[in-house]
C-alpha positions in Angstrom: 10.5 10.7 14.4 12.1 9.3 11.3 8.7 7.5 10.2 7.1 11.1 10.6 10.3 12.6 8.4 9.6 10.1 6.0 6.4 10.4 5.6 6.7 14.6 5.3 9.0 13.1 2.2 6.4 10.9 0.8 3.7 13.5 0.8 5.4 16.4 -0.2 7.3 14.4 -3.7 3.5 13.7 -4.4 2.2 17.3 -3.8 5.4 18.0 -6.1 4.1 15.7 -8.8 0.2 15.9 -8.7 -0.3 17.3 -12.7 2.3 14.1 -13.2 -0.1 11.2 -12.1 -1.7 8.7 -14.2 -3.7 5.7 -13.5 -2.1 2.1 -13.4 -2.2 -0.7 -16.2 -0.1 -3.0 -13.8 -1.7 -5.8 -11.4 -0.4 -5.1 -7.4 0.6 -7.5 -5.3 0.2 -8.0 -1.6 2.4 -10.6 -0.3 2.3 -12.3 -3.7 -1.7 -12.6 -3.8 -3.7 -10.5 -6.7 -5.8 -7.4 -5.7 -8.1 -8.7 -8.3 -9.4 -11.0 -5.6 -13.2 -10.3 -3.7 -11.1 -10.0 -0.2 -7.9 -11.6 0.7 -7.7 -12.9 4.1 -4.7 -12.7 6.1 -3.8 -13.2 10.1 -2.7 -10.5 11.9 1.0 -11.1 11.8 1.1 -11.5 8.1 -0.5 -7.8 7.7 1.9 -6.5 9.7 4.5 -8.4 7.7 2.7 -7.4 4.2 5.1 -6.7 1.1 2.8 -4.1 -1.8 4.6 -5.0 -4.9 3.9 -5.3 -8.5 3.3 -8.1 -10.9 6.9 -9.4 -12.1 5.1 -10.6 -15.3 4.9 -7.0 -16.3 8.6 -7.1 -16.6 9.0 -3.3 -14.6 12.4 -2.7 -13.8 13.3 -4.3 -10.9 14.0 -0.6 -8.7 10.5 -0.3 -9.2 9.2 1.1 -5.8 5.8 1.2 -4.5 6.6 5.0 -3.1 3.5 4.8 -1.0 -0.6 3.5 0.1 -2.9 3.8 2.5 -4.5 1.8 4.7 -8.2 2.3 6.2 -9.0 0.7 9.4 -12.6 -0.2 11.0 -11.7 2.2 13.9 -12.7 6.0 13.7 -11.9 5.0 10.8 -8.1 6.2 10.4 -5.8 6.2 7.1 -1.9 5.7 8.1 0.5 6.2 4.8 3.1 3.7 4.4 6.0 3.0 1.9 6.1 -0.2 -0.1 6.2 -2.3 3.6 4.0 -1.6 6.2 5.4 0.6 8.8 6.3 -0.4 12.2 4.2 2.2 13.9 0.8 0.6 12.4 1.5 -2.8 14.1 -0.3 -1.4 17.3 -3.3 -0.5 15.2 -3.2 -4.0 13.3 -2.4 -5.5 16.4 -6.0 -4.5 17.9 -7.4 -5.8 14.9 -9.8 -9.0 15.7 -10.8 -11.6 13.9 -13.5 -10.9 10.9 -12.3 -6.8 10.8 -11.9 -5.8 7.8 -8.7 -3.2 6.6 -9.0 -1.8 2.6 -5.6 -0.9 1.1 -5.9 2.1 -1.5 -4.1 4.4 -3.6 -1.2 2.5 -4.4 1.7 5.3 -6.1 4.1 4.6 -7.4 7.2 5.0 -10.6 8.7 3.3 -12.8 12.9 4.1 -13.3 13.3 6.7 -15.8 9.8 8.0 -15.9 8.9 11.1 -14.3 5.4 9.9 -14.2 3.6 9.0 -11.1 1.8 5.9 -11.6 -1.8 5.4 -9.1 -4.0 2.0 -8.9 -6.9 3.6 -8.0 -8.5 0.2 -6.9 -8.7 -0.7 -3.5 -8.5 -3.9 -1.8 -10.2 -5.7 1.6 -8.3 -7.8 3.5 -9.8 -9.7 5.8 -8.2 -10.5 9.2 -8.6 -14.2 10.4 -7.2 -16.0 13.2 
């Protein structure tokens, strides 16, 4: 219930701020790896463990918080929303996950501390499970 109540937070502060949106400049992170890579490739457990954060060399203030991304899954397919850590209720999915499967992460929002401007990287990202 309170992922749900979270999530009716997430969307709602970004139906709030839609005209306030502008595309990133910064590099994401995802467990400390660049999303400028072809397809990062992580097990199973460290995608259920994985950390969206942004580059420290662009020297953002430090409460700095990824407010919220998607990720796409081979399976009907199916987007789940999650904050800057990936949400306990999309281990099951992840956990079905085999070998070779492929998840893309995508619009990344987030905002900076003291700007009232929602910041989106409109790249997305594969990551590729392996065992």
């Amino acid at each position: 219930m309170k992922y749900i109540l979270f999530l009716l937070i997430s969307v709602s502060a970004f139906a709030q701020n839609a005209s306030n949106v502008t595309a990133s400049s910064h590099k994401v992170l995802i467990n400390g790896q660049s999303m400028q890579d072809d397809v990062l490739k992580f097990t199973r457990e460290q995608l259920k463990e994985a950390v969206v954060t942004l580059d420290p060399a662009a020297n953002l203030p430090e409460k700095t918080h990824i407010a919220c991304f998607e990720l796409t899954f081979p399976e009907k397919p199916r987007h789940v929303i999650g904050g800057n850590k990936v949400l306990v209720n999309v281990h099951q999915a992840i956990s079905r996950l085999k070998s070779g499967d492929t998840v893309i992460i995508q619009n990344i929002k987030y905002q900076v501390p003291g700007d009232k401007t929602w910041h989106k990287y409109t790249g997305s990202q594969k990551i590729m499970i392996v065992e």
